[in-house]
C-alpha positions in Angstrom: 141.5 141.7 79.0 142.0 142.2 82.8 140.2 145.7 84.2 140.7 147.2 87.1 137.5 147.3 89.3 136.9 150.9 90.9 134.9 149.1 93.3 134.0 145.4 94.8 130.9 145.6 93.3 132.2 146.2 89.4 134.7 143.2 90.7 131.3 141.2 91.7 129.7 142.0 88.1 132.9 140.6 86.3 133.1 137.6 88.0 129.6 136.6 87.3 129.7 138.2 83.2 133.1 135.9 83.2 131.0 132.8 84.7 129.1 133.0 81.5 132.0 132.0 79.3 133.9 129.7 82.1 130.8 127.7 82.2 130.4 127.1 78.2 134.2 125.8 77.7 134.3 122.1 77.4 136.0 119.1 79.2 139.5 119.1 77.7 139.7 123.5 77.1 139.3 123.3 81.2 141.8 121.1 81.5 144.3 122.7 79.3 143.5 126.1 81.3 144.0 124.3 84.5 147.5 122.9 83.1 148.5 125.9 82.4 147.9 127.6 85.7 149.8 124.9 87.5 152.8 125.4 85.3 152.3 129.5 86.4 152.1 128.6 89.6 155.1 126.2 89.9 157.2 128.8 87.4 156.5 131.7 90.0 157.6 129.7 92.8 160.8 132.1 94.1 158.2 135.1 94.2 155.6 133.1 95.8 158.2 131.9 99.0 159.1 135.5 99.5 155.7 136.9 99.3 154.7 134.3 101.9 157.9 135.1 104.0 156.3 138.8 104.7 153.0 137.2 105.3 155.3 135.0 108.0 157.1 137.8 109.6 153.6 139.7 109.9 152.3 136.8 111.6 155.3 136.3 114.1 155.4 139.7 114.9 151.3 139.6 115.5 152.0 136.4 117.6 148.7 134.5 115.6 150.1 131.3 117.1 152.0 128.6 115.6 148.8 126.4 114.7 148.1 129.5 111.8 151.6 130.1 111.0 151.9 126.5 110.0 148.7 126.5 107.8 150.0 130.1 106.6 153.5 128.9 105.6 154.5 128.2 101.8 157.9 126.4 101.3 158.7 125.3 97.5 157.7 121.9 98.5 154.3 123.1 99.6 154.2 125.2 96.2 154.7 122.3 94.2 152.1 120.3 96.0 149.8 123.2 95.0 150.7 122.6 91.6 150.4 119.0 91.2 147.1 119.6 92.7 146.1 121.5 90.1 147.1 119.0 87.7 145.1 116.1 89.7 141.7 118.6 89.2 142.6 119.1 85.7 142.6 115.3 85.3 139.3 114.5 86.8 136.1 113.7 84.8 134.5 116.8 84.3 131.6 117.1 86.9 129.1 119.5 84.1 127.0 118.1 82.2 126.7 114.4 83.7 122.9 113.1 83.5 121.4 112.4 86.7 118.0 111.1 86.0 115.7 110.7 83.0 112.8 110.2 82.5 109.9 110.4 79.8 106.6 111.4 80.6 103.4 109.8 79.1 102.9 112.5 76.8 106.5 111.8 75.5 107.9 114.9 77.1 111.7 113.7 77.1 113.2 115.0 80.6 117.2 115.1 81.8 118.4 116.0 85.1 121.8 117.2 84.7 124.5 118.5 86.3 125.7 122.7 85.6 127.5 125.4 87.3 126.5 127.1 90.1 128.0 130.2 88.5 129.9 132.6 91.1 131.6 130.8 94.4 132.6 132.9 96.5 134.8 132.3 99.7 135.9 133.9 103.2 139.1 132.0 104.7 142.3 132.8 106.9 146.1 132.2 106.9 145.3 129.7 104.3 146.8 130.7 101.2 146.8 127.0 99.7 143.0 127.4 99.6 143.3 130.5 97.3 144.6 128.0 94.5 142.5 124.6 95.7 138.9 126.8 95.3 140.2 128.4 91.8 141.2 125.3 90.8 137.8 123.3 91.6 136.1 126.1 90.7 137.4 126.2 87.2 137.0 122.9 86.6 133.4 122.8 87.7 132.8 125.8 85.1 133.0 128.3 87.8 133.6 131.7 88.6 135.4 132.5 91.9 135.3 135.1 94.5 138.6 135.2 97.0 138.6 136.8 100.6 142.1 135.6 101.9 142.2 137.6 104.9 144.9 140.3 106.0 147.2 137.1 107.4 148.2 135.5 104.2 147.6 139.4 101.8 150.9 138.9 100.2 150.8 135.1 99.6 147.6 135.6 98.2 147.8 138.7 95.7 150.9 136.7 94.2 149.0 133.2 94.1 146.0 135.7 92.0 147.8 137.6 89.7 150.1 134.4 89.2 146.6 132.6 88.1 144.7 135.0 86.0 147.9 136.1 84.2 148.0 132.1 83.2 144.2 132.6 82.3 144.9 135.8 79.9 147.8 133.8 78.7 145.0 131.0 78.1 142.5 133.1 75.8 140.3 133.0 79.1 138.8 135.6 80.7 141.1 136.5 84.0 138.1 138.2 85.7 137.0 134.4 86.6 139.9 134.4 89.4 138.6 137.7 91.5 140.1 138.7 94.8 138.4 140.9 97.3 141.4 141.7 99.6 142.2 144.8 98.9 138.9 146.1 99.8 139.9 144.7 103.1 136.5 143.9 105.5 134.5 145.9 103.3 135.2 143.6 100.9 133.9 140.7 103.3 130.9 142.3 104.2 130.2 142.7 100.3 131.0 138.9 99.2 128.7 138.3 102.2 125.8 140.2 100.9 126.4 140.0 96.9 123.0 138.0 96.4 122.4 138.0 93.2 125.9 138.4 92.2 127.5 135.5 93.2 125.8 131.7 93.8 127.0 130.4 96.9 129.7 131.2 99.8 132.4 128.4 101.2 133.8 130.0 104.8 136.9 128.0 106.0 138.6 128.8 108.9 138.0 129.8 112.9 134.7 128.9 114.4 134.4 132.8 114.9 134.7 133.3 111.3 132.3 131.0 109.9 129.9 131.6 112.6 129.9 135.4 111.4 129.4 134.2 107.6 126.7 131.7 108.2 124.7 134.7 110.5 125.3 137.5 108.4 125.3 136.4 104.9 122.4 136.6 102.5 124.1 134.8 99.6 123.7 130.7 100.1 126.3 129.1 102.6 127.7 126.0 102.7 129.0 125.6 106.2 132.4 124.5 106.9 132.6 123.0 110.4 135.3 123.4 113.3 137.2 119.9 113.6 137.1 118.5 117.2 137.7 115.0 116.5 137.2 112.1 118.2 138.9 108.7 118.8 137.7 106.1 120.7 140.2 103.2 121.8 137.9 100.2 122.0 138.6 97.2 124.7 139.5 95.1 122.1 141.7 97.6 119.9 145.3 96.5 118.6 147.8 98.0 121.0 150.0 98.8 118.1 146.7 100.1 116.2 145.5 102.3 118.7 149.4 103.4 119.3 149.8 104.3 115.4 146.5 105.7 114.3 146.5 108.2 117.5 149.7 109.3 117.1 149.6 110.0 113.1 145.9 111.6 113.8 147.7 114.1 116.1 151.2 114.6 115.3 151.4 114.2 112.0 149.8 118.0 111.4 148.6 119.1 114.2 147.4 122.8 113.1 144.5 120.8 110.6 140.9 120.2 111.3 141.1 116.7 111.0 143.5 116.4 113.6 142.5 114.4 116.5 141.5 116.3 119.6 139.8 114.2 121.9 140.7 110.7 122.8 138.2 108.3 124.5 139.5 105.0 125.8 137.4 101.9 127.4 138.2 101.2 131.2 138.6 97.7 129.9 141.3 98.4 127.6 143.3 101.3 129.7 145.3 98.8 131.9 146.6 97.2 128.5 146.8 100.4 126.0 147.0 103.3 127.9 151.1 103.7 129.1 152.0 102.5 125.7 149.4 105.0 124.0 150.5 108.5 126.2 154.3 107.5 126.3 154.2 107.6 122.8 152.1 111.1 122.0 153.6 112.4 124.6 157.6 111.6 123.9 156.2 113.3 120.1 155.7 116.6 122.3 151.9 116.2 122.6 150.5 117.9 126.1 148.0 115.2 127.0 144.8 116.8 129.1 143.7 113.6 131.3 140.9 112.7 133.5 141.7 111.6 137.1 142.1 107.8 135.5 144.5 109.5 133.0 146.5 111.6 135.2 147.4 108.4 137.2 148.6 106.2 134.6 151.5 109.0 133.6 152.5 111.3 135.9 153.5 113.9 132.2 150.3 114.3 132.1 148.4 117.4 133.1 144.9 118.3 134.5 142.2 118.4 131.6 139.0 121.2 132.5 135.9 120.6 131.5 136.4 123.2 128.4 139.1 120.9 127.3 136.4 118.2 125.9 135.3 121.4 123.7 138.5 122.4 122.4 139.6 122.5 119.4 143.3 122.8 119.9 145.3 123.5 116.1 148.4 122.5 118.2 150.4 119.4 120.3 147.4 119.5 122.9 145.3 116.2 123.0 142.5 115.5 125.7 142.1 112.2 127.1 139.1 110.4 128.9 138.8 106.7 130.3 134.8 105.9 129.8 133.4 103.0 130.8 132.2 101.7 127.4 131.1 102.3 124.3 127.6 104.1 125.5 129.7 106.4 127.0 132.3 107.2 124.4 129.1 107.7 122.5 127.1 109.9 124.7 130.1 111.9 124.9 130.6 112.4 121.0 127.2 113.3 120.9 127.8 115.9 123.7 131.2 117.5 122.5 131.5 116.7 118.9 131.4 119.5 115.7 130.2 116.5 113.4 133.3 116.8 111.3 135.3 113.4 111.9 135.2 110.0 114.6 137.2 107.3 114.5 137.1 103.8 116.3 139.9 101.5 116.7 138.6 97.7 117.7 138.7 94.2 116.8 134.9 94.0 117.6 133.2 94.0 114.6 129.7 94.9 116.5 131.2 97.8 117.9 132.3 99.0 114.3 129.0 98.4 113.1 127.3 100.4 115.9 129.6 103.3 115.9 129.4 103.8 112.3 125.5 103.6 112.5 125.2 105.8 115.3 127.8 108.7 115.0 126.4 111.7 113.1 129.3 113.1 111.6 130.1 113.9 108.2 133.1 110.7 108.2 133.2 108.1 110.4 136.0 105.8 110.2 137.0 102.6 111.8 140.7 101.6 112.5 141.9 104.1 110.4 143.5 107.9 111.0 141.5 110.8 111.1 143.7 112.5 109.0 142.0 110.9 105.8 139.1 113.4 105.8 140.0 115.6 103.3 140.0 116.1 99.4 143.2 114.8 98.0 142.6 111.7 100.1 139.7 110.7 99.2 140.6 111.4 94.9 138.9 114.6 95.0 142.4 116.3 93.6 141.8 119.2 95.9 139.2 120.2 98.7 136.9 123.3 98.7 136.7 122.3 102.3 135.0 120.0 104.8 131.2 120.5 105.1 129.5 119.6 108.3 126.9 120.8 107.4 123.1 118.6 106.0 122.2 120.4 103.0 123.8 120.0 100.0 127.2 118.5 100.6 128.6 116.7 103.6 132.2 116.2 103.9 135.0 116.6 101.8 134.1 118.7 99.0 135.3 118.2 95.6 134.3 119.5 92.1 130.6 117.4 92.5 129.6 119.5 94.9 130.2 122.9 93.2 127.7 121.9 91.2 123.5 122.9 91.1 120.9 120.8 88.5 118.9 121.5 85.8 116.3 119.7 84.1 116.0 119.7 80.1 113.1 119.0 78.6 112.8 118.2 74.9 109.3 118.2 73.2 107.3 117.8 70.1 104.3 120.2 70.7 102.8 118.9 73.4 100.4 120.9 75.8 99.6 120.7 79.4 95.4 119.5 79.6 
């Protein structure tokens, strides 16, 4: 039965007495659960549009910038994405419970290493109501509870993607306080999910820089760091015209507001004579605003000044900076300088270059001759995305239902004693 929490911590202390019982159902009782909140979620679709039209004419009226409006808007077609996301999770081997190592000790002490629940997963994101159902979704199937902070941008989308879900879960026989929002507690709420140590396992951030900088600083509970996207492409001297024409174009246009969205483009001197006019005409009659370097600026007179903040920038929108280096140390030192360690991309025919720049680039995916638009979740067969991790520890990269996920060891005796 669902109760109404008098206070975020009482939400807090359902979520983790509900973790108990998400964690002990097995394979095929997640899936059906998971099923079923898919079908809720496509079923509810009309009230899920509306909600997310007030969230919309909040937003406009706030002017937050296209860039979150886009990631903030639901349309049925988005809903049903959501849906048969949740559908791809439910069909995924079941991450619990897989053995990791074994070993038996000399004494015949059996040992497993296997994979379990963290428990609680709690996360802090903006204008990104599609996250609400991706993290419930993972997290359920990882034998999860979850802890939501939407965020004031995307309330209404939000508290009707929530009660949507854990009316599905009642409707299941599972316990709804599994699927626990925070939002009404507004950033009280934040600054409790932030500091429920304790109560909940570990804490996904997605969204502006600002806002994960603030969780990773302030939180006590155990983060995994979600990284700002400014991407990198370098155009190689012996790239494919058509290639390096394609790839950049889908890597920027094709959704812009994303963090795998290409941000920074760095093309060899040798190649700029052959690639360049062909590369900027075409991002630029999409209705991209290229920021060029003096090389740049004289190859299409479209294209405007770039400062040196631009190389930093993480745009969200139709803005793309642009760089002629000389080669590929350069292209290099400047990734190394400018880069968040999210995604980098080469395009070339040089199979040495490929080799170096995916040995040298320390970012979570490097990619060569393809779009930087393939880092994330659903792309790579992870059903849905908890988000991008830039971070070392733990998980790099996309993160799927693997990494919500900790280890234990079992251990299975007959008497023995430690001499």
């Amino acid at each position: 039965m669902s109760v109404i929490a008098a206070s975020v911590d009482e939400r807090l202390r359902l979520a983790k007495d509900a973790a108990r019982e998400i964690g002990l159902l097995d394979s095929a009782r997640k899936s059906a659960v998971l099923r079923a909140v898919a079908d809720a979620v496509e079923a509810a679709t009309d009230e899920i549009v509306a909600a997310n039209a007030e969230d919309l004419a909040r937003g406009r009226a706030d002017a937050i910038g296209e860039a979150l409006l886009d990631r903030l808007r639901l349309d049925a077609g988005r809903v049903a994405a959501l849906a048969a996301a949740v559908r791809d999770v439910a069909d995924l081997p079941d991450p619990v419970g897989r053995v990791l190592d074994t070993r038996t000790l000399p004494n015949g002490l059996a040992l497993q290493k296997v994979a379990v629940p963290f428990g609680v997963v709690g996360s802090i994101y903006e204008a990104r109501p599609n996250v609400t159902v991706d993290i419930a979704s993972l997290a359920l199937r990882s034998g999860n509870a979850v802890v939501l902070r939407g965020g004031s941008a995307a309330q209404a989308s939000n508290a009707t993607l929530v009660r949507v879900m854990r009316d599905a879960l009642s409707a299941q026989g599972v316990d709804p306080e599994a699927i626990q929002s925070v939002d009404d507690f507004g950033r009280d709420g934040a600054r409790a999910l932030m500091n429920a140590r304790g109560l909940v396992d570990v804490l996904v951030p997605r969204g502006s820089a600002g806002l994960i900088e603030t969780v990773v600083t302030e939180s006590t509970v155990p983060v995994i760091e979600t990284g700002a996207g400014v991407v990198h492409i370098v155009v190689d001297a012996s790239a494919r015209a058509d290639w390096a024409r394609d790839i950049v174009l889908n890597a920027k246009t094709q959704r812009p507001s994303v963090c795998n969205a290409v941000e920074t483009v760095l093309v060899h001197r040798d190649a700029a004579d052959r690639l360049l006019p062909e590369l900027l005409a075409s991002v630029i009659d999409a209705g991209v605003t290229v920021h060029g370097d003096e090389t740049t600026r004289a190859t299409d007179s479209r294209v405007v000044p770039a400062s040196d903040d631009d190389w930093a920038r993480e745009y969200g929108t139709l803005d793309l900076a642009v760089r002629v280096v000389d080669d590929l140390d350069e292209a290099l030192a400047h990734i190394r300088r400018y880069s968040t360690q999210h995604t980098e991309s080469i395009i070339t025919d040089d199979q040495s270059a490929a080799d170096r720049f995916l040995a040298e680039v320390d970012s979570a995916v490097v990619l060569v001759n393809a779009s930087t638009r393939f880092t994330d979740g659903g792309e790579f067969g992870f059903g849905a995305e908890v988000g991008i991790s830039t971070q070392k520890l733990h998980a790099r990269g996309p993160m799927g239902l693997a990494e919500l996920t900790s280890t234990k060891w079992l251990g299975r005796g007959g008497g023995q004693v430690r001499a």
